[in-house]
VEXKEMI-504806 format. One record per residue (C-alpha): x, y, z; residue in one letter. Coordinates in steps of 0.02 Angstrom, whole numbers, padded with zeros to 5 digits, always signed. Layout:
<nodes>
XYZA ...
</nodes>
This chain:
<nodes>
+00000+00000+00000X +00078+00163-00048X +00073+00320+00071X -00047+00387-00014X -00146+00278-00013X -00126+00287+00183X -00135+00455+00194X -00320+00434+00104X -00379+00302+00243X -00514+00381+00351X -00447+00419+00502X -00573+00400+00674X -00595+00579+00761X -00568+00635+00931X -00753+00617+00947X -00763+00422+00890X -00620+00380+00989X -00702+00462+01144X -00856+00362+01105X -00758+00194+01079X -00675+00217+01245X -00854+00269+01339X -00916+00108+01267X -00773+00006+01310X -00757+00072+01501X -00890+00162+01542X -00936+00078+01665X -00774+00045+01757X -00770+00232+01727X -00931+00260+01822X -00875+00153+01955X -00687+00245+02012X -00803+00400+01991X -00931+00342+02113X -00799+00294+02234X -00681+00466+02215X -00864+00545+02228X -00901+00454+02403X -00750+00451+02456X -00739+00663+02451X -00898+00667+02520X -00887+00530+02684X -00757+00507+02793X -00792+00348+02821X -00836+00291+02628X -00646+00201+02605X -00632+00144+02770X -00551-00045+02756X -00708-00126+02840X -00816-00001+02755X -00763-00085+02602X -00788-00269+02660X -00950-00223+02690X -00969-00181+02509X -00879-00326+02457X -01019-00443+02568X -01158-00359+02517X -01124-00386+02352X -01078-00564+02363X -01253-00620+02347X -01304-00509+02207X -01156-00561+02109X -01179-00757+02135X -01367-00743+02071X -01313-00626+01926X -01188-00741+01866X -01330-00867+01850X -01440-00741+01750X -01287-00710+01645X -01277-00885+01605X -01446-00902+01549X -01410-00748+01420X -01261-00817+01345X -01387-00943+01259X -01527-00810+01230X -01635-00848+01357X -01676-00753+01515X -01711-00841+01705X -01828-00699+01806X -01873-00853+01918X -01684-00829+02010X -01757-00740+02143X -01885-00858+02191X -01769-00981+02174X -01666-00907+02316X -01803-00900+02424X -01873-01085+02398X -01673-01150+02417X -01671-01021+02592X -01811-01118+02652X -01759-01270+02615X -01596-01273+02701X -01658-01194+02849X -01803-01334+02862X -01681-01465+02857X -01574-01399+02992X -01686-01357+03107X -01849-01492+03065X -01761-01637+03012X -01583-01617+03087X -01480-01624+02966X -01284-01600+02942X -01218-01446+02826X -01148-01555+02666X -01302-01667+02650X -01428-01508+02684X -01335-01400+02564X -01332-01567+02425X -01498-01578+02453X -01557-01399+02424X -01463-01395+02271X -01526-01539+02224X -01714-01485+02210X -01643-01318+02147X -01569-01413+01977X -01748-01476+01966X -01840-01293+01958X -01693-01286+01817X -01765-01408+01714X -01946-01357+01753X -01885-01214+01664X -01789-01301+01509X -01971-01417+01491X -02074-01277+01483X -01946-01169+01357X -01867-01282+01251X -02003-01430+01239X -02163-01350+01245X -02064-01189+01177X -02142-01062+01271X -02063-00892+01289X -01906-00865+01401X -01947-00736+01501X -02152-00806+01519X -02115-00975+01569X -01974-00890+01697X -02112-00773+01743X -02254-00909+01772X -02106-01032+01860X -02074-00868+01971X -02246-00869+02045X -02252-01046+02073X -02095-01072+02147X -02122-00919+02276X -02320-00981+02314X -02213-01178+02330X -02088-01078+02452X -02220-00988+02531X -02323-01166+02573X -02168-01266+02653X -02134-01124+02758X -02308-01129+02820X -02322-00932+02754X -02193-00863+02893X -02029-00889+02957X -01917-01044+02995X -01797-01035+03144X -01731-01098+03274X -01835-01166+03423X -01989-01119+03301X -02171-01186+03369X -02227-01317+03214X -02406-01312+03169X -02429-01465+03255X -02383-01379+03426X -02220-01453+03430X -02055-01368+03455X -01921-01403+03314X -01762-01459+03419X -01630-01435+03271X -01516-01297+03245X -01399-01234+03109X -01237-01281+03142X -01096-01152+03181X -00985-01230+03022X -01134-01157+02900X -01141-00990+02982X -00982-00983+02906X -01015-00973+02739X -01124-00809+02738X -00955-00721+02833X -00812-00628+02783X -00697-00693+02718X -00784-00845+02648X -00944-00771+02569X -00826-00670+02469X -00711-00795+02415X -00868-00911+02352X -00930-00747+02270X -00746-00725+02155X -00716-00937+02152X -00872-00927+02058X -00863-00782+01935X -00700-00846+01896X -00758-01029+01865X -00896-00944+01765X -00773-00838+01665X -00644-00970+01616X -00775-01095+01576X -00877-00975+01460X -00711-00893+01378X -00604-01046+01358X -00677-01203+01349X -00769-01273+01197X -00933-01292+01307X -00928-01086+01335X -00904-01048+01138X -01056-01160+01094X -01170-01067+01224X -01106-00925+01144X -01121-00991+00959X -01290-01036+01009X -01357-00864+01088X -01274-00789+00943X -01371-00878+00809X -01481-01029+00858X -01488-01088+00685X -01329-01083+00629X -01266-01160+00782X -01393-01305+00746X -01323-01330+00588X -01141-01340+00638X -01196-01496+00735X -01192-01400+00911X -01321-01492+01029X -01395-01350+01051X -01547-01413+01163X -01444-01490+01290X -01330-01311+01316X -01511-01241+01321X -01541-01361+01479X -01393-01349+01560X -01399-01152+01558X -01565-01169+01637X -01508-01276+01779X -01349-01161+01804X -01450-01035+01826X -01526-01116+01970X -01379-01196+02030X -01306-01024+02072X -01472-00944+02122X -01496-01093+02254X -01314-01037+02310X -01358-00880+02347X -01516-00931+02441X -01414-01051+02545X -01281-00898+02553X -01404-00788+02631X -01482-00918+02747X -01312-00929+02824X -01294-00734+02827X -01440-00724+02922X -01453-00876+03033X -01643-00890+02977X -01772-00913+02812X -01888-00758+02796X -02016-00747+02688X -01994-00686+02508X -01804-00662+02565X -01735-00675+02380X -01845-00571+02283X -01756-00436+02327X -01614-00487+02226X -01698-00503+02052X -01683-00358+01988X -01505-00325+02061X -01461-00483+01989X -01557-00449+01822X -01476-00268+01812X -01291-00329+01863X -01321-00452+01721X -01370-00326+01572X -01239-00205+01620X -01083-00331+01611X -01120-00331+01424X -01017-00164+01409X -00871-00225+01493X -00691-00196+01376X -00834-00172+01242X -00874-00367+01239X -01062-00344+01190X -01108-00506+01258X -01148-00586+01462X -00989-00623+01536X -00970-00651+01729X -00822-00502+01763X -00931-00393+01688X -01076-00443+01799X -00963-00431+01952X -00915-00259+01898X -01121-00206+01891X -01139-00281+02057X -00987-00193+02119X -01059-00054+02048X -01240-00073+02117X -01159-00094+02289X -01056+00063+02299X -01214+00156+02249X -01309+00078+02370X -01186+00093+02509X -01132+00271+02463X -01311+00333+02465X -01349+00255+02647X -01194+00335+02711X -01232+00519+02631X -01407+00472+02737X -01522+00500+02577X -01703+00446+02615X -01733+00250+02572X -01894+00321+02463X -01760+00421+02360X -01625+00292+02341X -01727+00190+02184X -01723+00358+02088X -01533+00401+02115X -01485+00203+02082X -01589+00220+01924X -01515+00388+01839X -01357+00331+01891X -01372+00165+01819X -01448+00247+01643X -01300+00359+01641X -01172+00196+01648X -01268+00095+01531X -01281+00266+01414X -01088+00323+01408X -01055+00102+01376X -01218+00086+01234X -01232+00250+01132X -01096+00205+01021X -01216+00064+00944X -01319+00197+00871X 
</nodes>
């Protein structure tokens, strides 16, 4: 190629490369931003066990995300995560304290009937091939009115009075109350985006989900099997949503009602906003660890600058259009 032929190559302007770099890092930008803003504005904001605080907050989120995340990579979408959560809190609780149970085989267990809401899912989207995100929506419901039932509609605890009048004489042991502390909840939290990260980026399995989110058909056609990575996406998702129940159950010693439905849309939000990370365009679990991160320095920064709880939703959400706005607008 001669120079001037170089010299005639369009060359991208200070305004496209300011774009490709918002759309690349946006949203790590948004998060140093967030933290430089807090940080000026509470003493306290950086504090070391400030910051663990963050760190287990987010743990949670991050764990159910990652599950949501996997059910994108394939094109599908999991809103019954949250419910999930709850039914696998209630479980593990029931078998501590009703039927006495040690931590490996209640925790087994739990995750056990968890992989089974997964393939309620898969059956009702990929054989009777209803919509994604209504069968999620219908298995939400279901699962949170099943979770509601075993619980009796309240609370499971410790020295709890049974319907029957009895007292339940189990307890959770002290070795699973470990689990929901720092530093263990947070370890779980990066074993598992990690895991998540290397198996979707490196190994064969990964680039077929991918292949097949990308383009169903075509994926078909190359001979990809793409009904079972349909399945198994499903039942990811709640493997790792029945994590984070279990993960919370240990946090708080306890099953409360409903106690995972406030992760949804954390978890679905986390999720959609790790598609901007490095400009990928696609789920990936760093990225979803980075919108967690992100949703919990918010959170925590807002609760320490003591803005009202009924104002928090509308801060988190302008703030959270602005990230996903400086990472998308470049698609235009």
């Amino acid at each position: 190629m001669s120079s001037k032929d170089i010299s005639l190559t369009p060359q991208p302007t200070l305004r496209h490369q300011l774009f490709d770099f918002l759309y690349k890092w946006g949203m790590l930008l948004t998060v140093v931003l967030l933290i430089a803003g807090f940080g000026l504005a509470s003493d306290s904001f950086l504090d070391p066990n400030n910051i663990i605080n963050i760190l287990r907050s987010i743990a949670i989120v991050t764990v159910i995300a990652i599950g949501v995340s996997v059910s994108l990579v394939v094109g599908g979408f999991d809103l019954s995560v949250g419910s999930t959560a709850t039914l696998a809190n209630s479980i593990v609780i029931s078998l501590f304290v009703w039927y006495g149970m040690g931590t490996t085989e209640a925790i087994v267990l739990t995750l056990a009937l968890c992989a089974l809401v997964g393939l309620v899912n898969a059956f009702l989207i990929v054989v009777l091939r209803i919509p994604d995100m209504l069968a999620t929506l219908a298995t939400l419901f279901v699962i949170q009115g099943v979770a509601m039932t075993y619980s009796f509609g309240g609370s499971i605890t410790e020295n709890m009075v049974m319907p029957s009048g009895d007292m339940a004489e189990g307890t959770v042991p002290a070795y699973f109350g470990l689990l929901g502390q720092v530093p263990t909840i947070v370890i779980i939290m990066l074993v598992v985006t990690i895991v998540a990260q290397l198996a979707l980026s490196l190994t064969k399995h990964g680039r077929r989900m991918y292949a097949l989110g990308g383009n169903p058909e075509a994926a078909r056609l190359s001979g990809i099997r793409t009904t079972r990575y349909r399945v198994l996406a499903y039942v990811i998702a709640s493997l790792l949503a029945g994590l984070g129940g279990i993960l919370l159950a240990s946090r708080i010693g306890s099953s409360q009602v409903n106690a995972g439905a406030g992760y949804l849309m954390d978890a679905v939000a986390a999720a959609w906003i790790g598609f901007s990370l490095a400009g990928s365009g696609k789920p990936n679990a760093l990225g979803t660890l980075v919108g967690a991160i992100l949703l919990g320095v918010l959170q925590n920064g807002l609760v320490m600058l003591s803005v009202p709880y009924y104002a928090m939703d509308i801060i988190k959400g302008l703030v959270l259009a602005l990230a996903l706005a400086m990472t998308y607008m470049q698609r235009r």
